[in-house]
VEXNUVO-496032 format. One line per 8 residues: number of its first residue (from 1); for each residue x, y negated, z negated of N, C-alpha, C. Coordinates in nm, 4 decimals. Layout:
# VEXNUVO-496032
NUM = X/Y/Z/X/Y/Z/X/Y/Z; ...
This chain:
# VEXNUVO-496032
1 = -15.8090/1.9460/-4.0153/-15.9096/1.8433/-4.0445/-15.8736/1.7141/-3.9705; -15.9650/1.6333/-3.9023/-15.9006/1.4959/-3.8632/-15.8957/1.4266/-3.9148; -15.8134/1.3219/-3.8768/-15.8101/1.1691/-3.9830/-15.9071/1.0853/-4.0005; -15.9191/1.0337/-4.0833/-16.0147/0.9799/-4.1877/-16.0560/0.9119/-4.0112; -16.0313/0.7954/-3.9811/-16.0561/0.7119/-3.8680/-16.1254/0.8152/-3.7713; -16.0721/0.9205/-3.6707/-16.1657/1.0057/-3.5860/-16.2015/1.0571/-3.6296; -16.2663/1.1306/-3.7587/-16.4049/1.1225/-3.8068/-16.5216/1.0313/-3.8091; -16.4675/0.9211/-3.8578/-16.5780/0.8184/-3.7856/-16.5975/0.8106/-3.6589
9 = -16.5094/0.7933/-3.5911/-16.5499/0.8018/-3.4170/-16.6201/0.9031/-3.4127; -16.5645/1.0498/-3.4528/-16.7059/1.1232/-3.3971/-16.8191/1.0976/-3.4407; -16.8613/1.0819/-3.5570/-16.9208/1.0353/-3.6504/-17.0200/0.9422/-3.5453; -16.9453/0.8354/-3.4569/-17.0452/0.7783/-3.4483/-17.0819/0.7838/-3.3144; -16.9712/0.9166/-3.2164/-17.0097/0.9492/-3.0900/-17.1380/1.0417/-3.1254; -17.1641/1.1217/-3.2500/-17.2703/1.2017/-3.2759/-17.4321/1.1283/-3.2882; -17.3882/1.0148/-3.3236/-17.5313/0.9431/-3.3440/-17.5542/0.8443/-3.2202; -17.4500/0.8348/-3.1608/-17.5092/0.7767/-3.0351/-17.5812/0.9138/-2.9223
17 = -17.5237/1.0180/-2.9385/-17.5426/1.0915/-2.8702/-17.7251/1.1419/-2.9042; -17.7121/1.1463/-3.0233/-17.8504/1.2007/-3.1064/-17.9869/1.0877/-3.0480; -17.9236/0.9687/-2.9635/-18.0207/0.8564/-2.9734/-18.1513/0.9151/-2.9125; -18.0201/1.0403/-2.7683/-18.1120/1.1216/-2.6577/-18.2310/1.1779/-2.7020; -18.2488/1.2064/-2.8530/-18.3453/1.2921/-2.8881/-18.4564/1.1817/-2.9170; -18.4564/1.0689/-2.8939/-18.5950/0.9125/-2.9113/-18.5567/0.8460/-2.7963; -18.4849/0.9001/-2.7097/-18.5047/0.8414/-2.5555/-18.6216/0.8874/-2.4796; -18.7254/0.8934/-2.4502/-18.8144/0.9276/-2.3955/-18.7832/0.8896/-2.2246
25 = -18.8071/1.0229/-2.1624/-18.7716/1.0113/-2.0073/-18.8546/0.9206/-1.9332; -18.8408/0.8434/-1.9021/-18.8813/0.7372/-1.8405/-19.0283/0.7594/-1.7146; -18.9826/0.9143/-1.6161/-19.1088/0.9064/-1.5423/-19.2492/0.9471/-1.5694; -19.1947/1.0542/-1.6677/-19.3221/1.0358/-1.8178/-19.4061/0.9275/-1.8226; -19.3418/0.8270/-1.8910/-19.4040/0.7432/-1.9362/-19.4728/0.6491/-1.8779; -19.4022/0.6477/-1.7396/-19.4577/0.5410/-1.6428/-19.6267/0.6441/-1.5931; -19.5766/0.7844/-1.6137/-19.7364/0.8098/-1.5464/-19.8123/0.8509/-1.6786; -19.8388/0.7387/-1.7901/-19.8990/0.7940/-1.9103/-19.9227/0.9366/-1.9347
33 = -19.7576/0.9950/-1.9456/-19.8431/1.1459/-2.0032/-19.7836/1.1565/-2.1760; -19.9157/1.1964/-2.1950/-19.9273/1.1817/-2.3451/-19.8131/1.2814/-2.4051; -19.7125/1.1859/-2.5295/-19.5516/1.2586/-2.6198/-19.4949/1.2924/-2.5448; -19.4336/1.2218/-2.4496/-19.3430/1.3154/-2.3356/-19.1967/1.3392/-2.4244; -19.1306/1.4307/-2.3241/-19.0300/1.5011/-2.3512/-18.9156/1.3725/-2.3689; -18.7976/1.4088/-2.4681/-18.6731/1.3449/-2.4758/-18.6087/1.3713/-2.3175; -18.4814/1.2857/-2.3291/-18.3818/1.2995/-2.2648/-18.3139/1.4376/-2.2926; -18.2846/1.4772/-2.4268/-18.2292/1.5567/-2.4746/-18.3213/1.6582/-2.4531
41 = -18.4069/1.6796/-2.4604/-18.5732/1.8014/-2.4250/-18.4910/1.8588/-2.2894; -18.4988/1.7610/-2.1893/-18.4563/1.8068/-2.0239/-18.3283/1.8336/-2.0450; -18.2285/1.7500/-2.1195/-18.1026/1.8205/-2.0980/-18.0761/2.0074/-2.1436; -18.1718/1.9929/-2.2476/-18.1512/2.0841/-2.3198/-18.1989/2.2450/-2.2382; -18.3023/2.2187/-2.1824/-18.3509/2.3507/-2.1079/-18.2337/2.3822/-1.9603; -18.2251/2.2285/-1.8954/-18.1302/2.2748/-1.8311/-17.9950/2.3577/-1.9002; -17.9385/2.3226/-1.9830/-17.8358/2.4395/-2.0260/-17.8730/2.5277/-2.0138; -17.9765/2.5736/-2.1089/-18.0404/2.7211/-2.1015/-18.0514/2.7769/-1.9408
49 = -18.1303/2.6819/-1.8468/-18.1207/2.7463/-1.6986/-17.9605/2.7959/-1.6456; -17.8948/2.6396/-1.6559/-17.7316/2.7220/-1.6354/-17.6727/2.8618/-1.6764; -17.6980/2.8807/-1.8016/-17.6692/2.9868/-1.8810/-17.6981/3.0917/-1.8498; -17.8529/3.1006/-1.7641/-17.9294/3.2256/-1.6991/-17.9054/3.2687/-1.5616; -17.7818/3.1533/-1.5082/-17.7850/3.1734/-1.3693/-17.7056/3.2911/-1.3526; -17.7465/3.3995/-1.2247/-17.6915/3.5220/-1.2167/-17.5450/3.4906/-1.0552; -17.5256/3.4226/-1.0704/-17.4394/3.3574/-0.9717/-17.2692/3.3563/-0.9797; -17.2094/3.4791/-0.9348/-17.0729/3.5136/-1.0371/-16.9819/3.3821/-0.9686
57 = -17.0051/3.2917/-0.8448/-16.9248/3.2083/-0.7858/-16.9429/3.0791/-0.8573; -17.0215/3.0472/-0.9758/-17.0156/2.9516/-1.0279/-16.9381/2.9863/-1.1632; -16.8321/2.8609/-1.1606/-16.8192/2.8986/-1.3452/-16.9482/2.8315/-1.4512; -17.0242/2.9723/-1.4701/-17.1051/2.9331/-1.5844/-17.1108/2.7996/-1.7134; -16.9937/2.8094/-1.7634/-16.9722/2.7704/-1.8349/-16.9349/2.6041/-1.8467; -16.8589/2.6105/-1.7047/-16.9154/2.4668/-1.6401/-17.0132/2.4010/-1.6296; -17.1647/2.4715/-1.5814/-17.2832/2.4707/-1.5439/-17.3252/2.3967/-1.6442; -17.3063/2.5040/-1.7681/-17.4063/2.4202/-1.8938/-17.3189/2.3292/-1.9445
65 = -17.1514/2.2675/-1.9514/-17.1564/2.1357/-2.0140/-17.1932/2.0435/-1.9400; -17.2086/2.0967/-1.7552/-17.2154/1.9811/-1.6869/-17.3717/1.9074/-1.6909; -17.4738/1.9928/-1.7043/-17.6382/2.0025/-1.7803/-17.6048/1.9466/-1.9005; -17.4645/1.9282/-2.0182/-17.5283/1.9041/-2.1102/-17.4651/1.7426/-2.1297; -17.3612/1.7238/-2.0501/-17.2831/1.5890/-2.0665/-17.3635/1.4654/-1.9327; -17.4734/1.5711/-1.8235/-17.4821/1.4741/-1.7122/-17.5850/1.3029/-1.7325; -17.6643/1.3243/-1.8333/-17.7392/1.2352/-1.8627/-17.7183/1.1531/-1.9768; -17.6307/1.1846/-2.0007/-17.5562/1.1637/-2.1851/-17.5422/0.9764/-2.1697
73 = -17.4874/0.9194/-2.0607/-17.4885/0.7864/-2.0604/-17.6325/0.7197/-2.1016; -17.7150/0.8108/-2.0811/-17.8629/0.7325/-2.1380/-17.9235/0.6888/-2.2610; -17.7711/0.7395/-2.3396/-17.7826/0.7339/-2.5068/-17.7516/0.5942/-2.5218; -17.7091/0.5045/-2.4275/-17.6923/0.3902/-2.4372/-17.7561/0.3074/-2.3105; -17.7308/0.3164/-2.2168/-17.8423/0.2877/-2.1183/-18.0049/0.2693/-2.1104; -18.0217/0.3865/-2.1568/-18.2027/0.4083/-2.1455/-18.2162/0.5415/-2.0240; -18.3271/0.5325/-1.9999/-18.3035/0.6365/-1.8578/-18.3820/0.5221/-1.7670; -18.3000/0.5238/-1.7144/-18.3223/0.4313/-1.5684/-18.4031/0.4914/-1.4485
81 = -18.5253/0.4382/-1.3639/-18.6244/0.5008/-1.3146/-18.5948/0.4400/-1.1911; -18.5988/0.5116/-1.0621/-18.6193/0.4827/-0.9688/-18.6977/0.3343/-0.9555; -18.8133/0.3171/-1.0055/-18.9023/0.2132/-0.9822/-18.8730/0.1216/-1.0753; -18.7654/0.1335/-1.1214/-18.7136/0.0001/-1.2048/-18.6517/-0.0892/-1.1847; -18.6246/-0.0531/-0.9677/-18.5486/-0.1541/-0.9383/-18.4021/-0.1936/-0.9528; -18.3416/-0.1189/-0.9846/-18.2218/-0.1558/-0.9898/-18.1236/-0.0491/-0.9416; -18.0339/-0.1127/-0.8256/-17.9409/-0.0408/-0.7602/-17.8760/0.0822/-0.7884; -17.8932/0.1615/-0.7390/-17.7763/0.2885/-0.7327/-17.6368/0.2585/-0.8059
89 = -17.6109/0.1658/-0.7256/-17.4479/0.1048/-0.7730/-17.4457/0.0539/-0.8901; -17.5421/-0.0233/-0.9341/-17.5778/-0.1239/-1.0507/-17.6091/-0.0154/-1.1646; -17.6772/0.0526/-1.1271/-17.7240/0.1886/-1.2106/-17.6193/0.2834/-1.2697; -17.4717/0.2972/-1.1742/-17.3999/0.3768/-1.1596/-17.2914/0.3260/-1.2804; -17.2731/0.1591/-1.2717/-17.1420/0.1150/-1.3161/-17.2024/0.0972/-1.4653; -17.3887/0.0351/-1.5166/-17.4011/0.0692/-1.6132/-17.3638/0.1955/-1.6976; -17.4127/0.3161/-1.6260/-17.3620/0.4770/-1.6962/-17.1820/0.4919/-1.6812; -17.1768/0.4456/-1.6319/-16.9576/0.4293/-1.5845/-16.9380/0.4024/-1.7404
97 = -17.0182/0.2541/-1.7555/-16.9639/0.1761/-1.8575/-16.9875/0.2676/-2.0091; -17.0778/0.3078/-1.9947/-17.1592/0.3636/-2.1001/-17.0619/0.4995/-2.1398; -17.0325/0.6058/-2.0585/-16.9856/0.6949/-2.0681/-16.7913/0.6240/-2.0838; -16.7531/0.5617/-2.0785/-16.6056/0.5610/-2.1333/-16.6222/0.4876/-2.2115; -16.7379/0.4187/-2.3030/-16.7215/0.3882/-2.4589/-16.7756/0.5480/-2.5000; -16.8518/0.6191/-2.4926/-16.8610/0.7173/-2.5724/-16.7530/0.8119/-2.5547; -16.6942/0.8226/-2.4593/-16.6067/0.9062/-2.4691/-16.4385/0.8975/-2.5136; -16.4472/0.7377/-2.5081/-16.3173/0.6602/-2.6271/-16.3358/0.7106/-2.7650
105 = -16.4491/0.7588/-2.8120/-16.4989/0.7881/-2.9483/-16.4271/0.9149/-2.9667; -16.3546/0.9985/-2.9061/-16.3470/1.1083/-2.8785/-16.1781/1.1693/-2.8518; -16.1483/1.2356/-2.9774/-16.0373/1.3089/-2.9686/-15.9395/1.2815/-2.7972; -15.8216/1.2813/-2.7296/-15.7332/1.2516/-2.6020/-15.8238/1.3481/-2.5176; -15.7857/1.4920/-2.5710/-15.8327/1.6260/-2.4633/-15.9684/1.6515/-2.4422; -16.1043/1.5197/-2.5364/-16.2572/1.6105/-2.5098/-16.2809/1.4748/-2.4808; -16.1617/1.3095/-2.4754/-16.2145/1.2181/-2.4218/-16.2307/1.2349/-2.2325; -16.1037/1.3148/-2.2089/-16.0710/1.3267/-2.0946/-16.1805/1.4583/-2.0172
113 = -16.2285/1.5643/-2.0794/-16.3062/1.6606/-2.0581/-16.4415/1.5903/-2.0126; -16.4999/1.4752/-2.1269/-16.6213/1.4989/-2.1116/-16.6444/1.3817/-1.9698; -16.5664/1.3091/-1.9770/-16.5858/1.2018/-1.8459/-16.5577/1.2173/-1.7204; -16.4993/1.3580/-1.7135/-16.4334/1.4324/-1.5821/-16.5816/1.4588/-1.5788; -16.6311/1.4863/-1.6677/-16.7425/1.6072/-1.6153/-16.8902/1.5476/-1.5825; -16.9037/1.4336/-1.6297/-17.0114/1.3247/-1.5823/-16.9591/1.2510/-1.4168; -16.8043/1.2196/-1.4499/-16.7622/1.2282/-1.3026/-16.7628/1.3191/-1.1804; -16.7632/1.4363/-1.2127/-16.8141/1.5637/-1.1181/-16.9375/1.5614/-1.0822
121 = -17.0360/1.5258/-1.2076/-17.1960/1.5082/-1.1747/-17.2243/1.4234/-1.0835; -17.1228/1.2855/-1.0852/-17.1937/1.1843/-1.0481/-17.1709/1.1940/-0.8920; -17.0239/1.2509/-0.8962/-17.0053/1.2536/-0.7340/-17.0142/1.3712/-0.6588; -17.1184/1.4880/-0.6657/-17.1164/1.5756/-0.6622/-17.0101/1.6938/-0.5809; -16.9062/1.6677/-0.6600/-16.7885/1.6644/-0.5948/-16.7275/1.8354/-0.6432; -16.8596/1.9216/-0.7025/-16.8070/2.0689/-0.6977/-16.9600/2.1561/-0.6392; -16.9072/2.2682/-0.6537/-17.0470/2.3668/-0.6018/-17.1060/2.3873/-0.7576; -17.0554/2.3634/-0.8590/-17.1214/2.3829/-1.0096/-17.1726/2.2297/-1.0019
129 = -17.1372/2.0921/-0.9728/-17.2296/1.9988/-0.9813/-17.3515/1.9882/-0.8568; -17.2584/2.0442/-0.7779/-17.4531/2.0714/-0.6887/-17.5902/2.1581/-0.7336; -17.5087/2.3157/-0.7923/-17.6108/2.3676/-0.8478/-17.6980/2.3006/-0.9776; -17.6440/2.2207/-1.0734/-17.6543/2.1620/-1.1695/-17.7591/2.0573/-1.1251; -17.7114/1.9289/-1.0041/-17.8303/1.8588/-0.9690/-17.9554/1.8768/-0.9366; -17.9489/2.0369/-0.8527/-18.0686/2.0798/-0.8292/-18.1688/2.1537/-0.9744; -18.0903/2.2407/-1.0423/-18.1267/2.2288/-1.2116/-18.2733/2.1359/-1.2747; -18.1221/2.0111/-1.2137/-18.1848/1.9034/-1.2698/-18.3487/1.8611/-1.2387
137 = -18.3351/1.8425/-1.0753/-18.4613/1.8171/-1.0275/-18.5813/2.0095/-1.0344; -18.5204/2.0532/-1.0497/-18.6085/2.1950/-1.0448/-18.6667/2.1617/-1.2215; -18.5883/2.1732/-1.3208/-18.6269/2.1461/-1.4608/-18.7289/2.0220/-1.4466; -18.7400/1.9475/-1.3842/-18.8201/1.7812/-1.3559/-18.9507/1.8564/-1.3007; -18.9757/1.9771/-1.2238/-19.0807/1.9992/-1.1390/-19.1407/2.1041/-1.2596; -19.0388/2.1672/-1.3010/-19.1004/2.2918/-1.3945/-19.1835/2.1836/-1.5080; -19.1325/2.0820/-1.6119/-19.2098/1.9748/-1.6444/-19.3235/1.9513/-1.6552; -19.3645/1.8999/-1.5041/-19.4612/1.8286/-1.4477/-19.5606/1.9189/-1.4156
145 = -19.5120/2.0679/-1.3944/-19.6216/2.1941/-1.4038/-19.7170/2.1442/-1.5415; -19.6048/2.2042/-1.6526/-19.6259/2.1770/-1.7845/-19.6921/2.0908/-1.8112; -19.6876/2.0022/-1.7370/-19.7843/1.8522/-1.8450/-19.9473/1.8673/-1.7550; -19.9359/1.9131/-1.6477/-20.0398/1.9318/-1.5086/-20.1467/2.0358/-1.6541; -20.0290/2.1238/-1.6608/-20.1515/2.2384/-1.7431/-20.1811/2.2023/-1.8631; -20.1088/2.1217/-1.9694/-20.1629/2.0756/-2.0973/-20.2671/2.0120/-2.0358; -20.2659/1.8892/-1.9744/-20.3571/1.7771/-1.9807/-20.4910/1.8458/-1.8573; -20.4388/1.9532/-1.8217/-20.5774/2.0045/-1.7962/-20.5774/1.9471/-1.6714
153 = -20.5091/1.8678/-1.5744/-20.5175/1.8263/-1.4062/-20.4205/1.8544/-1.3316; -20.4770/1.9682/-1.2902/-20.3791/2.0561/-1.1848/-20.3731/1.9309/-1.0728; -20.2187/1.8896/-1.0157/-20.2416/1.8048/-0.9315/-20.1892/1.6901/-0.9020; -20.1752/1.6286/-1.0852/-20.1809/1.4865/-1.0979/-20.0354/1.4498/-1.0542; -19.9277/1.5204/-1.0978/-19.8555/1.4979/-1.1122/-19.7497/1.5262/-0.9491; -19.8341/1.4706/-0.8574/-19.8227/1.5127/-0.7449/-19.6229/1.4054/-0.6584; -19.6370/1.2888/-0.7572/-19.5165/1.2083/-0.6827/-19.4117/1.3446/-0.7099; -19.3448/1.3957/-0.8408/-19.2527/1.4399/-0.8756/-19.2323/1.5409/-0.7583
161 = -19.3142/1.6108/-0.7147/-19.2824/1.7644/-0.6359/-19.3011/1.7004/-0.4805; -19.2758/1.5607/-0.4438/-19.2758/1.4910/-0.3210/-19.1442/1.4704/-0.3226; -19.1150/1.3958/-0.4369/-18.9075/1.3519/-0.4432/-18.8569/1.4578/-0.4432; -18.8731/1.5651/-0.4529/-18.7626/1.6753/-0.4254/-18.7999/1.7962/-0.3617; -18.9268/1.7642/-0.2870/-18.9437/1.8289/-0.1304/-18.8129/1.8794/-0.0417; -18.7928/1.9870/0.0014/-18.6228/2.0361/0.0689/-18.5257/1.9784/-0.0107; -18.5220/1.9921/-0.1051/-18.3936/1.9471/-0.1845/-18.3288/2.0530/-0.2370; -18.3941/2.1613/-0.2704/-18.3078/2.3169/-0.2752/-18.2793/2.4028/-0.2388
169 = -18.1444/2.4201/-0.2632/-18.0876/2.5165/-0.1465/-18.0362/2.6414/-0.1879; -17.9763/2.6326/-0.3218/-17.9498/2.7651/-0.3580/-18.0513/2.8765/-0.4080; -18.0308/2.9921/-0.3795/-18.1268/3.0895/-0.3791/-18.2094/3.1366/-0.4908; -18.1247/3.1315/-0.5821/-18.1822/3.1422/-0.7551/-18.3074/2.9897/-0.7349; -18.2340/2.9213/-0.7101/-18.3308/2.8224/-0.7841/-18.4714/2.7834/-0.6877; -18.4147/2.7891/-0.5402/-18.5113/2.8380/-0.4227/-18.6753/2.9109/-0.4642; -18.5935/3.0021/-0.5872/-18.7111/3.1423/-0.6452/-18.8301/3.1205/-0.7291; -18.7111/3.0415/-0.7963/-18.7936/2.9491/-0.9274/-18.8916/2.8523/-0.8663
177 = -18.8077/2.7812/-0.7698/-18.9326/2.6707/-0.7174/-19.0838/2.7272/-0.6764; -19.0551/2.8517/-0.5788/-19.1280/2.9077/-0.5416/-19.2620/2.9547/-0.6438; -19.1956/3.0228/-0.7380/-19.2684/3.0383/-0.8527/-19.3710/2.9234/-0.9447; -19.2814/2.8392/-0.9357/-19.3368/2.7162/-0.9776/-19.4993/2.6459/-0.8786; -19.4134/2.6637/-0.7567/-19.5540/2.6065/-0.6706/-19.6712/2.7464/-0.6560; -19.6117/2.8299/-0.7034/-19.7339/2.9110/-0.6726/-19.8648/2.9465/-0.7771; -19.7750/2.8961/-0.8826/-19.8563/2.8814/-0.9705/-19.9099/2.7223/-1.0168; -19.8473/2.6787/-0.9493/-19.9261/2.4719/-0.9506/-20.0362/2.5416/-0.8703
185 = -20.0400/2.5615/-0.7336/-20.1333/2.5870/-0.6049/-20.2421/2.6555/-0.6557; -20.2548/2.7670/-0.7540/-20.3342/2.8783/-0.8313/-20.3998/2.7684/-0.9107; -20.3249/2.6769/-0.9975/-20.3811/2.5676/-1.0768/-20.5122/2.4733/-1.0526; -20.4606/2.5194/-0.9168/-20.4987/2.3490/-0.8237/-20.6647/2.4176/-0.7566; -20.5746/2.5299/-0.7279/-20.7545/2.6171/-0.6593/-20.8678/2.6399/-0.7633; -20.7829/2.6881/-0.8466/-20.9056/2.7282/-0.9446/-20.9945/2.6124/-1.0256; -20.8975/2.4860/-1.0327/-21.0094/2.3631/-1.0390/-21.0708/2.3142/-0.9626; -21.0593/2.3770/-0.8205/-21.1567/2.2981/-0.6979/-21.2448/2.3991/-0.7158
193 = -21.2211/2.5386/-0.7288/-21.3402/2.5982/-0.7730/-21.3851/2.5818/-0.8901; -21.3923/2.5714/-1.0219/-21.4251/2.5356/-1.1069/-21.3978/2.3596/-1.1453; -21.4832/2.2674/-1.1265/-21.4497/2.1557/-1.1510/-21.4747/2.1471/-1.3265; -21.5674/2.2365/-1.3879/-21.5554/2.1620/-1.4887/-21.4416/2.2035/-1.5755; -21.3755/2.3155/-1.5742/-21.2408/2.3346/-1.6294/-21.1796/2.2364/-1.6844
């Protein structure tokens, strides 16, 4: 059992962490799409993608904490948007900052685990944080399918699948994309033929 004291720390690394689930992703919101997904929503499927990858040269298991710890600074941050203006660097040392108070909250061996592993993300400094970034932006496009087909406008959601135009390279996820646009494109035809859809 731990001591009375790191129980509270986790205690209160758990509710900072939980914030992810009323963080609302930021490019959502900027293109009014109606209840968008948490932070925690996207983190969360990405695990599941990690988990499914058939790829014996990645350690799996890497995959999904690195999907599940990579956005985690936003539990205190916010999620920070491209169009919000503010630096890469500036952007970077906020989540720096953010991620070694939450991870001070945190037992020696899972303080040191979990900040290695936002550090791997950040500098994509393995072949499990490259596959993982692309994850990332592939889970962002799969999304934007999703919200294209609720709200009924094949189309709209046209910036997202511009920012990560040639951005994937590995073959699994290559497949998925593929899949993805072929069924946006099917989306997209069948409302130019049918407008009133």
């Amino acid at each position: 059992m731990a001591a009375a004291g790191a129980g509270k720390s986790l205690l209160q690394f758990l509710k900072l962490v939980g914030q992810l689930k009323r963080v609302p992703r930021t490019g959502w919101v900027y293109r009014k799409v109606y209840q968008p997904e948490s932070v925690s929503d996207h983190m969360y499927r990405m695990a599941v993608m990690a988990m499914l990858t058939e790829d014996k040269a990645l350690n799996k298991d890497r995959c999904i904490k690195l999907a599940l710890v990579h956005d985690m600074a936003e539990c205190i941050v916010g999620d920070i948007a491209p169009s919000d203006n503010i630096s890469k660097e500036e952007k970077h040392r906020q989540e720096k900052d953010a991620m070694k108070h939450l991870s001070h909250l945190l037992p020696e061996d899972m303080k040191k685990e979990i900040y290695e592993l936002w550090e791997e993300y950040e500098h994509q400094s393995s072949a499990e944080a490259k596959y993982v970034k692309e994850l990332d932006q592939c889970e962002m496009i799969l999304q934007a399918l999703e919200y294209e087909e609720l709200e009924k406008r094949p189309g709209r959601l046209q910036d997202f699948y511009n920012s990560t135009a040639g951005k994937f390279k590995h073959p699994e996820i290559v497949q998925l994309v593929s899949e993805i646009y072929e069924e946006r494109d099917s989306n997209i035809a069948a409302q130019a033929d049918n407008p009133q859809l």
